[in-house]
N, C-alpha and C positions, 0 to 999 in steps of 0.2 A: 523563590519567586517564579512564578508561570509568566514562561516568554512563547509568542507564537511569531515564527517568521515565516515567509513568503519569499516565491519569488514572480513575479511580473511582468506586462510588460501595458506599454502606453503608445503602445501602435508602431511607433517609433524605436524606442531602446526597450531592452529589457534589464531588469535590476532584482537583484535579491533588498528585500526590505523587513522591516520589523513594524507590528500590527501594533498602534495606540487607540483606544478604543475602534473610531469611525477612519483613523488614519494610518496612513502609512509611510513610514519613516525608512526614506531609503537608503541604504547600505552602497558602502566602498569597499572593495573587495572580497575574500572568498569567509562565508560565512562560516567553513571547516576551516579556517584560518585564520586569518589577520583582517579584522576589518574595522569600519568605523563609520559612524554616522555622517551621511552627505551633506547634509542642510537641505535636502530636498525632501517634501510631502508633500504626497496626494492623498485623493477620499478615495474611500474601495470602491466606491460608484462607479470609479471614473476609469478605471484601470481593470483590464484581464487577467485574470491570476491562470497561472503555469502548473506546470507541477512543480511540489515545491523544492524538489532537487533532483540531478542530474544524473543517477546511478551508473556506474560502469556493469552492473550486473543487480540482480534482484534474487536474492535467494530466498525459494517457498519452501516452507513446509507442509507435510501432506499429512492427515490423518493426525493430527494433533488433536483433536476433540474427541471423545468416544460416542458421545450421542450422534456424532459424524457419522464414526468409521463404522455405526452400526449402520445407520441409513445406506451408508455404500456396503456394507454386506465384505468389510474387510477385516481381520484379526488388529488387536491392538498389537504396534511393533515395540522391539524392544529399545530401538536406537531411533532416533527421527529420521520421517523419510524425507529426502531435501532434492530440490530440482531448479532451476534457474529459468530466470523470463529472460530474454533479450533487453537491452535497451532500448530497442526500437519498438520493443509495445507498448512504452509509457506515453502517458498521454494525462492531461491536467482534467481541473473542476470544470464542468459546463461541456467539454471537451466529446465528441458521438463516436461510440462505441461499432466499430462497424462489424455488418453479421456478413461475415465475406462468403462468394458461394461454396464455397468448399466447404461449408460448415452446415448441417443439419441441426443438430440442437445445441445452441450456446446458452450456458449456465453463469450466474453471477457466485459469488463468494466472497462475502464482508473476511474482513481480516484487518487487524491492526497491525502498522506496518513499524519498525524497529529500524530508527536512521542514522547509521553509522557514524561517528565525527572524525574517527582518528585510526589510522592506517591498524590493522588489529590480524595478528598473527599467531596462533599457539597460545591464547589466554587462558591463564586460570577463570572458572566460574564467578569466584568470588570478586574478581577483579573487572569481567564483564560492563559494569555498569560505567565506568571509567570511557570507555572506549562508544556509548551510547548519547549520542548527541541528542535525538528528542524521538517523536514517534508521529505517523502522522494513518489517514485511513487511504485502506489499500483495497482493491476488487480484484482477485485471480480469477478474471474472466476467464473461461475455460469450454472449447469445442468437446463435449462431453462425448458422442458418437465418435470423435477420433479418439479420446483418450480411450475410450474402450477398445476400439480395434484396432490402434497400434500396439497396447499393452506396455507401452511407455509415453511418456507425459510429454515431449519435448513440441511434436507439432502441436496437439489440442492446446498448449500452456504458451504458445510464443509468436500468434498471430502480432503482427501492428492494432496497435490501439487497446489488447489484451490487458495493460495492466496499469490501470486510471490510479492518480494518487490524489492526496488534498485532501482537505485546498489549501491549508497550513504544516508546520511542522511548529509540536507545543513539546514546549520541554519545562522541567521543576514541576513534573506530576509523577505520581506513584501509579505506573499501567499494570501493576498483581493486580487489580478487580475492576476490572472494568467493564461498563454493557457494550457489546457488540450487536448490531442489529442491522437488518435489509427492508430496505419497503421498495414492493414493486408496485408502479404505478399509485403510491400511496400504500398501499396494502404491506399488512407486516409478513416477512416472509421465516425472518431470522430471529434467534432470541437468544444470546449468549453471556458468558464473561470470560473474562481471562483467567480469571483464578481456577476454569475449569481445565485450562492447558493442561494436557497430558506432562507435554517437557516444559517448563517455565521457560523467560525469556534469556533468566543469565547464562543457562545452559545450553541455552539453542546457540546465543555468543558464543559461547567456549565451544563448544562440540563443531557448528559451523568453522569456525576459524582453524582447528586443526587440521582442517578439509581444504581450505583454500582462504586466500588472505584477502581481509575485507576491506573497502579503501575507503575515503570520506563519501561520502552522499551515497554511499552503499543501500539497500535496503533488504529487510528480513521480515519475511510476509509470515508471521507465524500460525497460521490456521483458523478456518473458519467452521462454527458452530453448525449443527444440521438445522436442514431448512431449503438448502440450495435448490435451485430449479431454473428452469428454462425461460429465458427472455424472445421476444418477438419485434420484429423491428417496427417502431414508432412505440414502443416499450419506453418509463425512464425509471432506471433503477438508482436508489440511494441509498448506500452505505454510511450509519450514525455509528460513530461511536464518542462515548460517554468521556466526557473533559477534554477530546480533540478535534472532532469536530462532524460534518454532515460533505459528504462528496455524490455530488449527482452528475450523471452520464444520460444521453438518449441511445437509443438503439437505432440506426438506419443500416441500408440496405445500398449494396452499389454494386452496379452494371456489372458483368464478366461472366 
């Protein structure tokens, strides 16, 4: 059964809740735990959606796509290359993307994003899927000019507001083949699937998690298709992907 949940907020509280068609069915407690229906519902109309969970950390992968790594002009690796966003760059649906001044070219990147459920340490591959709570759509907004001239990824990859998620988490789907896709300003930028991953996603599970241990609302950006390019403020970029859902961001600009 395909369940998509959310989290919220109504100005006031904010709530994890679960999507019935046009409604929303609020949640008591922690959706990577124990929880249970509130008696409380609202219409999506009427509520702001969040990002739809909390990460202690975000692990990307790079160069997962070959039609990618050709566009950047890098070798296919033998092991995935992995790097972390902060917490502090997530940011939800509707949510403005900011092109801060220290950045000259900022670049979008669709990616489906891999939502951890359950504390996951040293897992076998096979057993991966156990340990994946749903998936939802990810942008590794990325200061492209710094990634170049630091020659490591930590500043261009970990601005505030870098890394928009949404606007649901859908779980009881099969994400081996899915479309990946960018439209800037309406315009198609991106054109992917997942089946074309270099590392699939149980394996990114297992190989990440030998590396460091992944805790609930964790997430795992697994790579974006080539196509990527540079955004301009008053720009809106939206990332589709197929059976999860559409996440749209503006691009603005601020003072400093």
């Amino acid at each position: 059964m395909v369940e998509k949940f959310i989290r919220f907020t109504t100005g006031k509280e904010i709530f994890y809740g679960r999507i019935d068609g046009e409604t929303i069915i609020a949640l008591e407690g922690d959706i990577f735990g124990e929880y249970r229906e509130s008696g409380r519902r609202f219409n999506l109309n009427e509520v702001s959606l969040l990002a739809p969970c909390r990460p202690s950390k975000a692990v990307c992968v790079g160069l997962n796509y070959r039609d990618h790594i050709q566009e950047m002009g890098d070798k296919v690796p033998d092991e995935p290359v992995i790097f972390i966003k902060p917490s502090t760059s997530v940011i939800g649906p509707n949510d403005n993307i900011i092109y801060w001044p220290m950045v000259k070219r900022l670049d979008y990147e669709a990616e489906l994003a891999v939502v951890i459920g359950s504390r996951c340490h040293n897992v076998k591959e096979e057993e991966a899927w156990e340990y994946i709570f749903g998936y939802t759509v990810g942008n590794d907004v990325t200061a492209r000019d710094l990634q170049q001239k630091d020659g490591q990824w930590t500043r261009a990859k970990s601005f505030d507001t870098f890394l928009p998620l949404g606007p649901h988490i859908v779980r009881g789907i099969d994400a081996s083949d899915l479309r990946v896709q960018s439209f800037l300003n309406g315009e198609l930028r991106q054109d992917g699937r997942t089946s074309q991953l270099i590392f699939p996603i149980p394996f990114l599970v297992s190989f990440i998690s030998r590396v460091m241990t992944l805790l609930p609302g964790d997430v795992i950006l697994t790579g974006t298709p080539e196509g990527v390019g540079p955004m301009q403020i008053g720009d809106t970029i939206e990332i589709r992907i197929e059976g999860v859902g559409s996440l749209v961001n503006r691009i603005v600009g601020v003072k400093g």
